[in-house]
BAMAR-348480 format. One record per residue (C-alpha): residue in one letter; residue number from 1; x, y, z. Coordinates in steps of 0.05 Angstrom, whole numbers. Layout:
% residues N
['A' NUM [X Y Z]],
...
% end
This chain:
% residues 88
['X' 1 [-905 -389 1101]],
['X' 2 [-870 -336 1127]],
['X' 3 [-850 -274 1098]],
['X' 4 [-786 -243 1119]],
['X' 5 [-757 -174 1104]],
['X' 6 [-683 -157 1096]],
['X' 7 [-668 -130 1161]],
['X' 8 [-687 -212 1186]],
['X' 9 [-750 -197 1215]],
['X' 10 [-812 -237 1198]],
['X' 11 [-877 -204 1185]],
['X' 12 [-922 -253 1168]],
['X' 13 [-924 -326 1202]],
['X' 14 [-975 -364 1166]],
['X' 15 [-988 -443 1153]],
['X' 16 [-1026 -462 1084]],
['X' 17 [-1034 -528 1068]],
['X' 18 [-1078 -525 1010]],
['X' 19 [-1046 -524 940]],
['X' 20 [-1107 -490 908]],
['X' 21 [-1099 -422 857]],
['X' 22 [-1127 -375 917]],
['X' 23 [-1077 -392 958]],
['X' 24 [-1016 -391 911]],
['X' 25 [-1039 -321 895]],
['X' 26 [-1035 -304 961]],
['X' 27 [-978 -328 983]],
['X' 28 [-936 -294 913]],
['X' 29 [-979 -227 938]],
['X' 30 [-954 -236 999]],
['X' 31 [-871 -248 973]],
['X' 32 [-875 -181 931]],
['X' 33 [-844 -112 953]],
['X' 34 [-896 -70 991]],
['X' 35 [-883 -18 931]],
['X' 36 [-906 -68 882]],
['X' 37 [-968 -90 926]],
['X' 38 [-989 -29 920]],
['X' 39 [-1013 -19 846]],
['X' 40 [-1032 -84 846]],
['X' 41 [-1080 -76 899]],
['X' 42 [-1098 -18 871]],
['X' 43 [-1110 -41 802]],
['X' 44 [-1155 -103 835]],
['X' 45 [-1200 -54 872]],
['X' 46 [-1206 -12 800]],
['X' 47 [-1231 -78 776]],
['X' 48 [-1272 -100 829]],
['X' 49 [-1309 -32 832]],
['X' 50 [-1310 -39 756]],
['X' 51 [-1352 -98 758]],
['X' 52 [-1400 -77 802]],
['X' 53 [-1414 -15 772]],
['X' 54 [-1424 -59 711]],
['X' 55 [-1474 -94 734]],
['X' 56 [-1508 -42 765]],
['X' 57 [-1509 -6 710]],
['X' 58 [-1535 -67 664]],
['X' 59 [-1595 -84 713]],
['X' 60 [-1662 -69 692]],
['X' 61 [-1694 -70 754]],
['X' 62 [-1665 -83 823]],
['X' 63 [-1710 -115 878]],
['X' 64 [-1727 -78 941]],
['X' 65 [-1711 -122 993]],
['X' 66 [-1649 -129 960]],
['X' 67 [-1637 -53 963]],
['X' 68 [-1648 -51 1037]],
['X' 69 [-1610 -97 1048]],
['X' 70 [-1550 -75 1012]],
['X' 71 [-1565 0 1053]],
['X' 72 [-1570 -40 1120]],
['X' 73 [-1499 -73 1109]],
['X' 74 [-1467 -6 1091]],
['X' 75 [-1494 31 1152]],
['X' 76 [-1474 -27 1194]],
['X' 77 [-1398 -25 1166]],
['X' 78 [-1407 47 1175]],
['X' 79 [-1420 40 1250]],
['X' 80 [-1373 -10 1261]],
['X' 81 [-1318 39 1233]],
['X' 82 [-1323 106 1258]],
['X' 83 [-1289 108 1312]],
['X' 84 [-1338 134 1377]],
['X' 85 [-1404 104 1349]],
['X' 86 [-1403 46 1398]],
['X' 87 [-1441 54 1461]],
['X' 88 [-1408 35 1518]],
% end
């Protein structure tokens, strides 16, 4: 698939060979006007962040381990982020 803007340049060069739901979403994502990506994107991560405040909120209790593991993921995506916390 590849995904080619008016002025005839290609942005995105990609081979899917698989005829499953995931990847016909992706590729109609993927054919719609960077100004319609947008809200949906947006409206995806609403949902997403939705769901798992849902479910946090609906837990009666939430295992430990579980908890540090969660915090140990986050600070690790943290590091890897911020620009300057490698050491060289």
């Amino acid at each position: 698939m590849s995904l080619v803007i008016s002025d005839g340049s290609t942005v995105l060069a990609a081979s899917y060979h698989s005829n499953s739901f995931g990847t016909e979403m992706i590729e109609t994502f993927a054919t719609l006007h960077p100004v319609q990506q947008a809200p949906v994107a947006t409206c995806f991560t609403w949902g997403m962040t939705t769901r798992g405040a849902a479910a946090v909120f609906l837990a009666k209790e939430v295992r430990r381990d579980l908890l540090n593991t969660i915090l140990g993921f986050s600070i690790l995506m943290t590091l890897d982020v911020a620009p300057g916390s490698r050491p060289r």
